[in-house]
C-alpha positions, 0 to 999 in steps of 0.5 A: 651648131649654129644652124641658121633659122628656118623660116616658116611664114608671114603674116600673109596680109602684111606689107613689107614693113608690118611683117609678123614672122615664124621661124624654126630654131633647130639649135635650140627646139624653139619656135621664134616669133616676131609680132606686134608689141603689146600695149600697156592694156593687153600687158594689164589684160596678161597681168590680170590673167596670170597662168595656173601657179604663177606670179602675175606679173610678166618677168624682165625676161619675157614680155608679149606679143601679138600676132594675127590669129590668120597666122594659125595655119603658119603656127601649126606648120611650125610646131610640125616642123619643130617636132620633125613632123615635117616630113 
């Protein structure tokens, strides 16, 4: 279908370089996130603290980010919208 994203908000303390992002995928029902990149301390901290079940370890395919906890409201809407709760 390729329907573009849907663009839900910024992190509304940033400038125009440091832009922390969350978008809609309708394509795929996925929210997309745009962050700060980990550092080799948090990528540990994750290493250390792997999910109920899992490997630890963060797989080739994945990695971390990390957004501003300011952006709650933003990541709300977003599952909202990626739920059709949007109205």
């Amino acid at each position: 279908m390729d329907e573009p994203l849907e663009y839900i908000g910024v992190d509304p303390n940033t400038d125009d370089r440091d832009s922390p992002t969350v978008w809609v995928d309708h394509d795929t029902d996925e929210i997309i996130v745009q962050g700060y990149k980990a550092g080799e301390q948090l990528r540990q901290k994750v290493h250390d603290c792997p999910a109920p079940r899992h490997q630890p370890g963060i797989p080739e395919h994945e990695d971390v980010i990390r957004i501003p906890a300011r952006m709650v409201p933003i990541l709300r809407k977003a599952c909202d919208v990626a739920e059709g709760l949007d109205g």
